[in-house]
C-alpha atoms as one frame of an Amber mdcrd trajectory, in Angstrom:
protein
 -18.005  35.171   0.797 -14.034  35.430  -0.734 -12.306  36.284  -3.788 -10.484
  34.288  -6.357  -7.407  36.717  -5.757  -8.223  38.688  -2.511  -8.120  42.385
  -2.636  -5.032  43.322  -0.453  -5.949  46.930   0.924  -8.932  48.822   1.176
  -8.307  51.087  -1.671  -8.292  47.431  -3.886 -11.253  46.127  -2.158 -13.075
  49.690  -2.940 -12.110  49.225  -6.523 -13.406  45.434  -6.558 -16.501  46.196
  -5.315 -17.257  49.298  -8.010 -16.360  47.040 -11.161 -18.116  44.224  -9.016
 -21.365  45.698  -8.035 -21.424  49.210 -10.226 -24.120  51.186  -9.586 -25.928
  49.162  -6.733 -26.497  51.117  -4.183 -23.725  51.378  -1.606 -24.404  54.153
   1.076 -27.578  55.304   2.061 -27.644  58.124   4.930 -31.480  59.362   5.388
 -30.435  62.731   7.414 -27.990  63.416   4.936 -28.956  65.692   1.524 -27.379
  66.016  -1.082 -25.181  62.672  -1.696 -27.734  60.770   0.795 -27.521  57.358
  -1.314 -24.228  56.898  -2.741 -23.455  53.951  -5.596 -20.623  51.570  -5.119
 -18.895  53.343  -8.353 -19.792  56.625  -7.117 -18.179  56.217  -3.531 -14.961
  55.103  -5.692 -15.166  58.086  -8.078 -15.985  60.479  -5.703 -13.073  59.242
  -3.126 -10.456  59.499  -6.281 -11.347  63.289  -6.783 -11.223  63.451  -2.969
  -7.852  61.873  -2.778  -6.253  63.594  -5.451  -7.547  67.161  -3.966  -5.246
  65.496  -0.654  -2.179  65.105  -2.808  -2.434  68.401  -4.360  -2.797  69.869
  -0.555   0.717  67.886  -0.332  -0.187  65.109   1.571   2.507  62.033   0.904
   2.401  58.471   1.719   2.614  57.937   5.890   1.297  61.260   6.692  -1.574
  61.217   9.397  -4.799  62.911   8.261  -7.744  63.098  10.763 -11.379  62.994
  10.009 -13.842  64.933  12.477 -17.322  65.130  11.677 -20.640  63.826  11.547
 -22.286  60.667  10.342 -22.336  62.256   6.955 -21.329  60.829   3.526 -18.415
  63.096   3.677 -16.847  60.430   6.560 -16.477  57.541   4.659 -15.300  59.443
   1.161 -12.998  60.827   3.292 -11.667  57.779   5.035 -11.382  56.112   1.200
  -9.881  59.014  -0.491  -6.924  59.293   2.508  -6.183  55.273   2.237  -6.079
  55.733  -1.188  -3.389  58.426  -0.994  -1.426  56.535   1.373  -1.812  58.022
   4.479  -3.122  57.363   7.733  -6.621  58.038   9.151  -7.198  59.214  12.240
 -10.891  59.035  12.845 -11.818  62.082  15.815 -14.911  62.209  17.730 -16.952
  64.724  17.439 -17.875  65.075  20.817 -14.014  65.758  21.924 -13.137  69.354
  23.457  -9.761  70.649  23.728  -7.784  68.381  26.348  -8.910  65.336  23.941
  -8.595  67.030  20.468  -5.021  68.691  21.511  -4.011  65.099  22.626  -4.917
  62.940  19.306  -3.751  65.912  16.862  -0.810  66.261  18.860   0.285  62.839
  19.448  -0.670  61.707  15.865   1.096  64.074  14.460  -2.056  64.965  11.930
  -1.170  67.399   8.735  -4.805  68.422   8.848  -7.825  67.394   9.749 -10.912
  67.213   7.350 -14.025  68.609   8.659 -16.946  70.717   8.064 -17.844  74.376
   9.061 -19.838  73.194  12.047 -16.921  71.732  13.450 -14.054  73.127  12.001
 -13.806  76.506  14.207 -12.987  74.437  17.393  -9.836  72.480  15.759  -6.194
  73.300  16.413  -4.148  73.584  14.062  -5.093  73.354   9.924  -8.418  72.554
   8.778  -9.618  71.333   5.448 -13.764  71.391   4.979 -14.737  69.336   2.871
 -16.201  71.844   0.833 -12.890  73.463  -0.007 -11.304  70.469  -1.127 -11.907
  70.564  -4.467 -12.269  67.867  -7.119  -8.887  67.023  -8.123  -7.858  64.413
 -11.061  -6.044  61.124  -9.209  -3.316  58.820 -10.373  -3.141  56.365  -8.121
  -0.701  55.568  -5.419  -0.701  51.702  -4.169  -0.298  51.030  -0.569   0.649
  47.583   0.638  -1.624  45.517   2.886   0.912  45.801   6.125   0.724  49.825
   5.789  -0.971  51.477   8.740  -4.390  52.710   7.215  -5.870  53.898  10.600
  -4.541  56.025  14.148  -7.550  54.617  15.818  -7.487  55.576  19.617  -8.675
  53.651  22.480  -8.826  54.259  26.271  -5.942  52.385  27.814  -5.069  51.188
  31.129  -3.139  54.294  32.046  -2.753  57.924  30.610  -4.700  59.150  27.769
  -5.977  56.990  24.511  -3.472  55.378  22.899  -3.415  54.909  18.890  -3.759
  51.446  17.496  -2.195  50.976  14.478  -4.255  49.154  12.718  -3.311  47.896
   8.611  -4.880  47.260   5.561  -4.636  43.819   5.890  -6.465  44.132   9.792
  -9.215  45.855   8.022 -10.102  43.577   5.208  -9.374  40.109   7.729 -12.131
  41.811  10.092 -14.256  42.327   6.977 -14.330  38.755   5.530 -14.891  37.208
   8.977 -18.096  39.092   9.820 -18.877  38.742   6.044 -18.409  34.864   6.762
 -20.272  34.925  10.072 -23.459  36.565   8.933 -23.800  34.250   5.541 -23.981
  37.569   3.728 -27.032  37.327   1.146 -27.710  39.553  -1.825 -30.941  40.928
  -0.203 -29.188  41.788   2.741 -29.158  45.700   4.007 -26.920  46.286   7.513
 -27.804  49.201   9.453 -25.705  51.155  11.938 -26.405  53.900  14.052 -22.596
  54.620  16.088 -20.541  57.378  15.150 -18.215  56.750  12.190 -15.240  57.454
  14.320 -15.873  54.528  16.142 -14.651  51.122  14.391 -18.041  49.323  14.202
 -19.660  51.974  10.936 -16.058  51.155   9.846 -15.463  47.453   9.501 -19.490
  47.519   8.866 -18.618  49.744   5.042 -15.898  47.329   4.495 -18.050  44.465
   5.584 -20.512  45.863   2.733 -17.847  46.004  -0.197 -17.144  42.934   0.781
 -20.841  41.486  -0.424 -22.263  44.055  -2.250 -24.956  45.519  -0.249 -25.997
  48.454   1.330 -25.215  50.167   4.473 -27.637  52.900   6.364 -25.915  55.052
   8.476 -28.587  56.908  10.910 -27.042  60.257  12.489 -27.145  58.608  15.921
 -28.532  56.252  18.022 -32.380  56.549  18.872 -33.990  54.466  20.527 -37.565
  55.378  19.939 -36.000  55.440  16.534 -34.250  52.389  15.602 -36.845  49.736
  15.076 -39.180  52.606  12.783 -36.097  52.899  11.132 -35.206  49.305  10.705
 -38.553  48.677   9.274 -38.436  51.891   6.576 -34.811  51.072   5.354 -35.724
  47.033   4.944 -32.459  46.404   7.826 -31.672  42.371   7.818 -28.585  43.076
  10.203 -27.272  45.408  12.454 -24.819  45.424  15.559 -25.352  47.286  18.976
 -23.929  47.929  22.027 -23.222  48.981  25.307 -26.895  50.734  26.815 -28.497
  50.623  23.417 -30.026  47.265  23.597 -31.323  48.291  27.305 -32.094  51.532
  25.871 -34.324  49.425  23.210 -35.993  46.931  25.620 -37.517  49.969  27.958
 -39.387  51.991  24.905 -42.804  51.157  25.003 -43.878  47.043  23.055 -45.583
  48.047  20.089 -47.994  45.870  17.789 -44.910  46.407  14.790 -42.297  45.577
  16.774 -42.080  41.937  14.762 -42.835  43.708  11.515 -39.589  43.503  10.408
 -36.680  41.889   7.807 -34.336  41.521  10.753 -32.576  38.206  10.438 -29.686
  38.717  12.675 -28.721  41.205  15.605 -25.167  41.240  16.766 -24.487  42.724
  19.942 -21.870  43.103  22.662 -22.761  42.260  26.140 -26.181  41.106  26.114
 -28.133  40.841  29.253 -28.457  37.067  29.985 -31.851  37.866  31.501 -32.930
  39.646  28.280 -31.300  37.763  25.567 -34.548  35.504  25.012 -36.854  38.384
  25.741 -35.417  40.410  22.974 -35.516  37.563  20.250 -39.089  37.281  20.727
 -39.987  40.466  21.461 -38.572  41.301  17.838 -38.144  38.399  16.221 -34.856
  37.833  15.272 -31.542  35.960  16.966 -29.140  38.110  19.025 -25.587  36.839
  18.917 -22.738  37.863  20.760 -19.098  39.423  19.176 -16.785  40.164  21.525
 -12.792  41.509  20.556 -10.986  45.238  20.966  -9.752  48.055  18.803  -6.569
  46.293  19.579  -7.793  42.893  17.734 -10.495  43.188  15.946 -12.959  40.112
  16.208 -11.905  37.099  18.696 -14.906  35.280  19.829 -18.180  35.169  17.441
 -21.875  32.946  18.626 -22.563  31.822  15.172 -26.289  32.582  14.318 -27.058
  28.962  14.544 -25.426  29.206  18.363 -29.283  28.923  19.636 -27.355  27.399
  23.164 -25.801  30.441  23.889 -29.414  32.393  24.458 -29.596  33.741  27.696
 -25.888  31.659  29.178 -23.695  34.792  28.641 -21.427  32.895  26.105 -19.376
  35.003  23.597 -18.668  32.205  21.403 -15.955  30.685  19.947 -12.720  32.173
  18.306 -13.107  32.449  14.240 -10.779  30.889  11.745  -7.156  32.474  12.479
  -7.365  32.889  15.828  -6.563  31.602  19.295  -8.492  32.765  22.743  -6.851
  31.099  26.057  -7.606  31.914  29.566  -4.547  32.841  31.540  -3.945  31.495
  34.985  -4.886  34.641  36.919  -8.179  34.712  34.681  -7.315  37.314  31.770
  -8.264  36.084  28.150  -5.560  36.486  25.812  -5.846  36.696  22.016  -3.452
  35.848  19.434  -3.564  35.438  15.668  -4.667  37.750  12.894  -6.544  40.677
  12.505  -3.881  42.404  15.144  -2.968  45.604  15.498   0.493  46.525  14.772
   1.142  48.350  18.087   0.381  51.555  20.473   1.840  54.625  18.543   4.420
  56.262  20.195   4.283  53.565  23.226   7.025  50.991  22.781   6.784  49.999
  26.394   3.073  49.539  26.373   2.994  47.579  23.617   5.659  45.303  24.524
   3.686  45.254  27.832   0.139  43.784  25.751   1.803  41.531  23.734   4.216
  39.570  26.826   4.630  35.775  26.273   3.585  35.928  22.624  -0.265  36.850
  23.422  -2.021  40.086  23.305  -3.278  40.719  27.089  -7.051  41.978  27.292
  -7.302  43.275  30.317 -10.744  41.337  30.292 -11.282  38.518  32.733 -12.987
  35.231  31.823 -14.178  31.586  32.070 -14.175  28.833  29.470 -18.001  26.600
  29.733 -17.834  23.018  29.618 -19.216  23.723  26.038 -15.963  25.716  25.239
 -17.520  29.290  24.948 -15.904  31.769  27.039 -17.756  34.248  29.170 -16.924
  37.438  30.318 -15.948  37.996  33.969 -15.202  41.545  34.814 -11.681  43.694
  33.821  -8.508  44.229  34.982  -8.243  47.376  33.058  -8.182  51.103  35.002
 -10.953  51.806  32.658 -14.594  53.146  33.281 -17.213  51.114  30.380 -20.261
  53.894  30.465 -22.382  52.213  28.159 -20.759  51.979  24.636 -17.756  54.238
  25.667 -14.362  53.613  27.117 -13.133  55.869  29.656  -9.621  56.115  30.714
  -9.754  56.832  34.531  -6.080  58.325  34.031  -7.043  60.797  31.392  -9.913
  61.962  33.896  -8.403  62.124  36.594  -5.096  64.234  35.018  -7.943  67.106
  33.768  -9.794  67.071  37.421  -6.445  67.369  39.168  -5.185  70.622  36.780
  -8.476  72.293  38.604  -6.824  74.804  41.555  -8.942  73.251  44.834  -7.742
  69.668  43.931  -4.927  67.795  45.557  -5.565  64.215  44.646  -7.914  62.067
  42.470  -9.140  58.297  41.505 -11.916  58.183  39.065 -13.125  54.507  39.516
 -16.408  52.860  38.029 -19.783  52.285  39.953 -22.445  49.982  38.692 -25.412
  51.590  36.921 -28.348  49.675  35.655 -28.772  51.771  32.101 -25.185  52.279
  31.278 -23.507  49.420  33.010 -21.065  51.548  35.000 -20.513  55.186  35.774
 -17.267  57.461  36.433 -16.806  58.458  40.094 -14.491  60.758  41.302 -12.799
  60.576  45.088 -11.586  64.099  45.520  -8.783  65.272  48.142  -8.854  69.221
  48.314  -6.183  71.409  49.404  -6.439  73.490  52.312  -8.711  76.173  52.096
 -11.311  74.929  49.777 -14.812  73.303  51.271 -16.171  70.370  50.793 -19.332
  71.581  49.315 -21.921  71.380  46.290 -20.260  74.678  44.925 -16.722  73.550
  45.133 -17.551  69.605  43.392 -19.394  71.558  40.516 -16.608  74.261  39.774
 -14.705  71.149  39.393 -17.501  69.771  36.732 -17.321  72.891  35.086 -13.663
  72.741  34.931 -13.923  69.643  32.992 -16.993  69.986  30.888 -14.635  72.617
  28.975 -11.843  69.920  28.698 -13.141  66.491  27.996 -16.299  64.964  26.206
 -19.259  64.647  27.887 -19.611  61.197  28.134 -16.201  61.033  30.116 -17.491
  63.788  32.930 -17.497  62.312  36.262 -21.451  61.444  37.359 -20.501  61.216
  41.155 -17.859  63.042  43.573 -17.191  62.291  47.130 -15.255  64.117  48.713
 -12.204  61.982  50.889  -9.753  63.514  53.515  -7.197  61.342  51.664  -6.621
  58.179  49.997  -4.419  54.840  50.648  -1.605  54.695  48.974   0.964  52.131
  47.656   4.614  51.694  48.230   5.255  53.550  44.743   2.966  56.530  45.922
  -0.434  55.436  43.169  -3.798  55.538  45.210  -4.911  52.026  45.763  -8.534
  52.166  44.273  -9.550  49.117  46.013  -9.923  50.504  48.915 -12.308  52.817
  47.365 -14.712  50.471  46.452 -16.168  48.493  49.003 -18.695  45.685  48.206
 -21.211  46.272  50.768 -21.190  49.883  50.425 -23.715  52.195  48.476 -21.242
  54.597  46.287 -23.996  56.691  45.619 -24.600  57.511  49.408 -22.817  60.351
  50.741 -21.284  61.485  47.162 -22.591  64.584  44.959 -24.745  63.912  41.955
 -23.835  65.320  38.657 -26.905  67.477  37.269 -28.470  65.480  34.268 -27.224
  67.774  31.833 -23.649  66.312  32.424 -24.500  63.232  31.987 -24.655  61.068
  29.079
């Protein structure tokens, strides 16, 4: 699906779609009341009054805004109504504590974030709910398709997240190519059920102005609830991730579980064992997607791709883009959607794009069919089911704790969510080696970082191996023939995801 003359930034594409599709409906969020179905003209109207009660708060073209809150209608208004202003999103998660929330706001350099009262008590510095900002009259201020619309941060390699800087134009490009993947039909209804601070409820709302159909937003993954709720909101595509799809495949078979409009599941990192079990089980193809925050989408199975069920293949590079498979095994990605750089990190950027290609991290294999398959990462990161985890950021908020000397978070395999964070402690002098000692360390954390990025092991080392320029050489940590659950601590449940 295109455009005669292509909308060039998401405040024109939002604007297309209301004089395009008017009062069909747009957004539909069951848990949410009031506003739980919004129009296509009513999520434009409502975003104007939204982004001219911004400008009359003084925010100016280029300033950073963030958005912490729910899956409520209120995250996508607000997400319009700052793009249309001219200013920079920075999408928060709402499961962040202070180490995280201190680090985006800070680093962003944020004017205010927009919240609500459940949230907005545990935010530095100014708040807006979104029940103060009242409906203001807007004039209209055009941004150009290379202006930054989103701070959207991602776990790096090193330190913590890093912003992407991601454009208008990477926004609607990512659109039109899942638009043009899917076949988008006029009966179609896509369902989602990540956080909107994520990117996949974003380029899914774009994906829907694109072609004029609706998007249901649960409040959060279920997965007792998903398929119930595929079935009552008429779903003919969705896209999951990480454990979910596991998470899916161990709830109970149930007589209804083909009773649905499902035409097409997209989904990242599919089980190869599974992948045919889960078509018939309910009824519809699974394709793979595979790209980054960084890039947006780089290899897409087409639903016709019936060859890839079951190999592992993530498909084949849409129109626009190139995928190659570096010597030492990395794919690299270059072409357009691409972020515009790391905010604030020169070096690192310059570092991902070397040679003219942006680097992965991800290793991989090209079939003699031409699809390339995942093969592991190169990236200091921990993948707990649908969440990155920057082993850096970790391990900098377990080593501020008083009995720790030295730390390497490093990732264990986990049937449900893939991989796990452990942490190798050293412990100064003085402090034991005990139960007591790894969970006042837990604690420590639990205040600091989201719960999904809390360690679910600790072993406790005497000290670690270290390179000539003094950084713990993890490989040493991780033997292949050992158990890394023997002889380590285990996290109490209630820490863990």
């Amino acid at each position: 699906m295109s455009f005669p003359s292509p909308p060039r930034t998401v405040p024109d594409l939002i604007a297309h779609a209301a004089r395009t599709y008017g009062e069909r409906e747009f957004l539909r969020f069951p848990s949410a009341s009031p506003g739980a179905s919004l129009s296509f003209a009513e999520a434009h109207a409502r975003s104007d009054l939204l982004a001219g009660a911004l400008v009359a708060k003084g925010v100016r073209p280029g300033d950073r805004v963030a958005v912490m809150m729910e899956n409520v209608p209120g995250w996508p208004l607000s997400w319009f109504a700052i793009l249309k202003a001219g200013a920079v999103t920075v999408p928060v998660n709402v499961r962040y504590r202070a180490a995280d929330l201190e680090h985006v706001l800070g680093d962003s350099g944020a004017v205010a974030t927009i919240s609500t009262a459940e949230h907005a008590p545990h935010i530095p510095g100014p708040v807006w709910t979104l029940d103060a900002l009242a409906d203001t009259p807007f004039s209209g201020i055009s941004p150009s398709a290379d202006d930054v619309a989103n701070f959207q941060y991602t776990s790096g390699t090193t330190g913590f997240p890093k912003a992407c800087m991601l454009t208008h134009a990477y926004w609607l490009r990512t659109a039109q190519i899942m638009a043009d993947l899917v076949r988008l039909r006029e009966d179609d209804v896509m369902l989602i059920a990540q956080t909107f601070s994520y990117m996949d409820p974003q380029w899914a709302t774009l994906f829907c102005l694109v072609g004029g159909v609706p998007l249901v937003v649960l409040p959060r993954f279920s997965a007792s609830g998903f398929w119930p709720a595929v079935r009552e909101h008429g779903a003919t595509l969705t896209y999951v991730l990480g454990t979910m799809p596991l998470l899916l495949h161990k709830q109970p078979p149930s007589p209804l579980d083909r009773s649905n409009r499902m035409r097409l599941v997209l989904c990242s990192g599919i089980a190869p064992d599974l992948h045919a079990v889960f078509e018939e089980r309910w009824g519809a193809p699974w394709r793979e997607l595979y790209g980054s925050t960084e890039s947006g989408p780089d290899l897409l199975a087409a639903p016709e791709a019936t060859d890839t069920v079951g190999t592992g293949a993530m498909g084949l590079p849409p129109p626009g883009k190139e995928v190659t498979i570096a010597g030492d095994g990395e794919i690299l990605v270059r072409g357009e959607p691409m972020m515009n750089g790391y905010w604030n990190h020169p070096e690192a950027t310059a570092q991902a794009f070397r040679d003219g290609w942006y680097h992965t991290g991800d290793l991989g294999f090209r079939d003699a069919a031409g699809y390339i398959h995942h093969a592991g990462r190169l990236k200091d990161m921990v993948r707990r089911g649908g969440e990155n985890i920057s082993c850096a950021e970790v391990e900098n908020v377990l080593g501020r704790h008083p009995a720790v000397l030295a730390v390497a978070l490093v990732p264990i395999p986990d049937e449900l969510f893939g991989e796990l964070p452990k942490a190798f402690i050293q412990l100064r002098p003085g402090h034991a080696a005990d139960r007591e000692t790894a969970m006042s360390v837990i604690e420590h954390a639990r205040t600091r970082l989201a719960r999904f990025k809390i360690p679910a092991y600790v072993e406790f080392v005497d000290g670690f191996s270290l390179t000539p320029s003094a950084r713990i050489e993890k490989r040493y940590l991780l033997q292949p023939v050992r158990d890394q659950r023997a002889g380590a601590i285990p996290i109490p449940r209630e820490t863990s995801p």
